[in-house]
N, C-alpha and C positions, 0 to 999 in steps of 0.2 A: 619607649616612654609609656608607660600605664594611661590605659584610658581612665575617663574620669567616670564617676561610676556618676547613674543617671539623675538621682536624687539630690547631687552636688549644686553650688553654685554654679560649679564650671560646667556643668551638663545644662542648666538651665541656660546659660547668658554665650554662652561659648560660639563665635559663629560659626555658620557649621562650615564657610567657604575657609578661613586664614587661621580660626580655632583661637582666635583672639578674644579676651575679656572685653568688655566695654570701659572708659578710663574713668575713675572712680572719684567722686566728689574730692575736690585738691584739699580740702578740711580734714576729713578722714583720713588722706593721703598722709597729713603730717602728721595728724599725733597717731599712726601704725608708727609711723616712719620712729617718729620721737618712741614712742614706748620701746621699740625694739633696740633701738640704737642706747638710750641712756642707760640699763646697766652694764652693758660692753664698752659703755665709754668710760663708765666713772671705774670698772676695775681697770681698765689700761690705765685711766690719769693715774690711781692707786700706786701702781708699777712703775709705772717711770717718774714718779715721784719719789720713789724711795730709792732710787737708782744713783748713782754717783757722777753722771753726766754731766757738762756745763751745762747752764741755762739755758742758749740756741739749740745743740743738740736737742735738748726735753723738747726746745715747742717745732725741733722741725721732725722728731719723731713722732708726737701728736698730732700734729697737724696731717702728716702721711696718713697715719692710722685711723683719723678720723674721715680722711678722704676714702681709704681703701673700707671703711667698715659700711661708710653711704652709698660705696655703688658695688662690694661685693655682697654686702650681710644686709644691713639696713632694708633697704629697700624690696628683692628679692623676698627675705626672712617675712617683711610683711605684707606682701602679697599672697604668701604662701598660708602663715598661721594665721592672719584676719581676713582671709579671703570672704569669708560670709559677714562678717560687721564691713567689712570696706564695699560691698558690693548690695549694702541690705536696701539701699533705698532703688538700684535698678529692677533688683528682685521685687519688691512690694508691686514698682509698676509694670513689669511683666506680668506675677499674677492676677492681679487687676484686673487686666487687661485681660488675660487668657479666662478669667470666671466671667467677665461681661457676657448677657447674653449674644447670639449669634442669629443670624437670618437667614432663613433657608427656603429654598422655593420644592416643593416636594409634590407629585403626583403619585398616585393608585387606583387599580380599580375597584371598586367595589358592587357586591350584586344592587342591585335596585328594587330594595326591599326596607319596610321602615324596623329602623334600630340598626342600619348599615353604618350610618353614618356616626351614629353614637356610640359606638364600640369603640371607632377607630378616635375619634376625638378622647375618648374614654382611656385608651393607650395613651392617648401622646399625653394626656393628661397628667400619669401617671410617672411619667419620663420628667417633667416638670418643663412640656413645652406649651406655649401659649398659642394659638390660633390667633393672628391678626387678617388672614383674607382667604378666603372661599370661592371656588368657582368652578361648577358643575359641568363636566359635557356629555353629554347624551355616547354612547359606541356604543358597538354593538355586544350584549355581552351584559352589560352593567351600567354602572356610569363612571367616567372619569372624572377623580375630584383632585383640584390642582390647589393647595394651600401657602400660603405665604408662613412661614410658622417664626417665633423668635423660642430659639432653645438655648439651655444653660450651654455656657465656652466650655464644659470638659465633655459636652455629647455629641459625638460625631454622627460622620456619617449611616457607619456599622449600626448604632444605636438607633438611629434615625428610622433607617429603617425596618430596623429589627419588632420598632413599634408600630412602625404600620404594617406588618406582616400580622404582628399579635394580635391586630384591631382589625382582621379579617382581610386586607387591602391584596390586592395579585399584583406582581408585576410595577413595586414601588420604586421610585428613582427619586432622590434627592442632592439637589447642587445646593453650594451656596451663593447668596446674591447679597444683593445690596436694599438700601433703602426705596430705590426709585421701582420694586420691583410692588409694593405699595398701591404704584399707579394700574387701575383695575385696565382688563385689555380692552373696553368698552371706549374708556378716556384714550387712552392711547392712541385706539385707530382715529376716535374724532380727533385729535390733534394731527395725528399724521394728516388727516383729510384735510385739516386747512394748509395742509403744509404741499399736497399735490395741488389743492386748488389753486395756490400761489405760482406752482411749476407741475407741473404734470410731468415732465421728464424723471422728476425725485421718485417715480415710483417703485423703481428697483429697489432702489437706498431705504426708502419706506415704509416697504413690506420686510424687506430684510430685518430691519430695526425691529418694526411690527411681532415679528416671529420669533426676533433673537435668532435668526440664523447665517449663512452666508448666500451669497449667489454663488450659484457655478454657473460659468463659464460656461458655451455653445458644445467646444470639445472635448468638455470634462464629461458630458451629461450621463453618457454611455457607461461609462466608467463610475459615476457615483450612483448610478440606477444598479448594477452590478455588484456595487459594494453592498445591496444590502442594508443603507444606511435608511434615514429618513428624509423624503424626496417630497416635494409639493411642485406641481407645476400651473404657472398660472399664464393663460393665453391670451394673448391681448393682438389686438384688428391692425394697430399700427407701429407696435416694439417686437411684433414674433414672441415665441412662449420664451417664459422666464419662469427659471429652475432653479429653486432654493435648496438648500440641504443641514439638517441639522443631528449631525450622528446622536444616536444612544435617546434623544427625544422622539418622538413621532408628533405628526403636526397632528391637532384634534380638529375635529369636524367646523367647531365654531372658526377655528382659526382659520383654518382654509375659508369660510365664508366671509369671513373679514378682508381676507386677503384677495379674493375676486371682488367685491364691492368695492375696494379700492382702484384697481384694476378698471373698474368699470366705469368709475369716477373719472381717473384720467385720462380713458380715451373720448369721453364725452368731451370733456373738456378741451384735450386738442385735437378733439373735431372742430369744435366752436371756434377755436383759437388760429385755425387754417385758415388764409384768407383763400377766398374764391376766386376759382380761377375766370379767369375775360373769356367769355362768348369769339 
């Protein structure tokens, strides 16, 4: 079977799991259906009109003929030659959809020098992404600047960061995210903190969240310290150290200190929350 080539409809809509079309507006469906079917009908009636058959024979040869033309020719014939009108209104919102901008969470470093930061804004500028959030972290080196960005749906990753490389940036990493990533990490932790203040055990769950990371596991720890990956540890007087892990990110300095003031919050707390023991 020939592949479809990629600029087709069927390259566009086509899943890529069953290789199935999406099922196309039933309006559409019938006048393909009808266009393709009516001049192969009216030269058969032609035909066997002029044919010398009794009357039942003509309508029980038509009637077969018009059965076998709706589910061998008919149908098939116009999915095949109206593929792109029978398919134009999933297409419209595919692309739509695929130009809508996109959100992306993007870090670099940069030296810590003024016009650092205007270069590389100056790039994405120029890529036609929009800066919606900023936030700076001191490292050593430079500073880490961590951007919330909204870019056009056909700029990827590659792109991404190809302009913050342009814009002077080392060592740039872009995911994408969602809209809740908005919420600056300032707000975050204070919500999480009402959130330990109500359970101080949530701290795991909290800073996890906090970080966007996982916890590892007691017996994992050795093993994710070795991988090389991105490791925070934070110790605490009454849960023993908890170990987060976040490959391909590194946790920044602010982070980490958000993440021990939490830390610090809940063991206050279920200190207070102990009851005392009898004399």
């Amino acid at each position: 079977m020939t592949r479809a080539s990629r600029n087709t409809p069927a390259a566009e809509l086509s899943c890529e799991v069953c290789g199935m079309m999406p099922e196309p507006p039933r309006t559409r469906l019938t006048v393909a259906n009808v266009a393709v079917m009516l001049p192969i009908e009216l030269l058969v009636h032609a035909l066997v009109v002029e044919t010398h058959l009794p009357y039942v024979a003509k309508v029980l040869v038509l009637t077969l003929t018009a059965t076998v033309l709706v589910i061998w020719v008919a149908e098939p014939s116009a999915a095949r030659l109206l593929r792109g009108w029978l398919h134009a209104p999933a297409l419209h919102r595919r692309r739509t959809l695929d130009a809508a901008p996109a959100l992306w969470r993007a870090r670099t470093v940069l030296r810590d020098e003024p016009g650092s930061l205007e270069k590389v804004t100056g790039s994405l500028a120029r890529n036609g992404v929009n800066i919606l959030g900023l936030h700076v972290h001191p490292v050593p080196g430079g500073v880490l600047d961590e951007f919330v960005l909204s870019a056009p749906g056909g700029l990827g990753e590659r792109e991404l960061l190809d302009a913050l490389r342009d814009g002077g940036g080392a060592a740039p990493h872009a995911w994408p995210t969602t809209a809740l990533a908005m919420v600056d990490g300032q707000t975050k932790a204070l919500s999480l903190a009402a959130r330990i203040a109500e359970a101080p055990t949530e701290l795991p769950l909290a800073v996890a969240e906090l970080l966007r990371a996982r916890i590892v596991p007691p017996s994992d720890v050795s093993a994710a310290v070795a991988g090389g990956g991105a490791v925070l540890k934070i110790p605490t007087a009454w849960h023993g150290p908890i170990v987060f892990a976040r490959p391909g990110e590194p946790f920044t300095p602010a982070e980490s200190a958000r993440a021990h003031r939490l830390a610090e919050l809940a063991e206050v707390l279920a200190h207070k929350t102990t009851p005392a023991t009898p004399n």
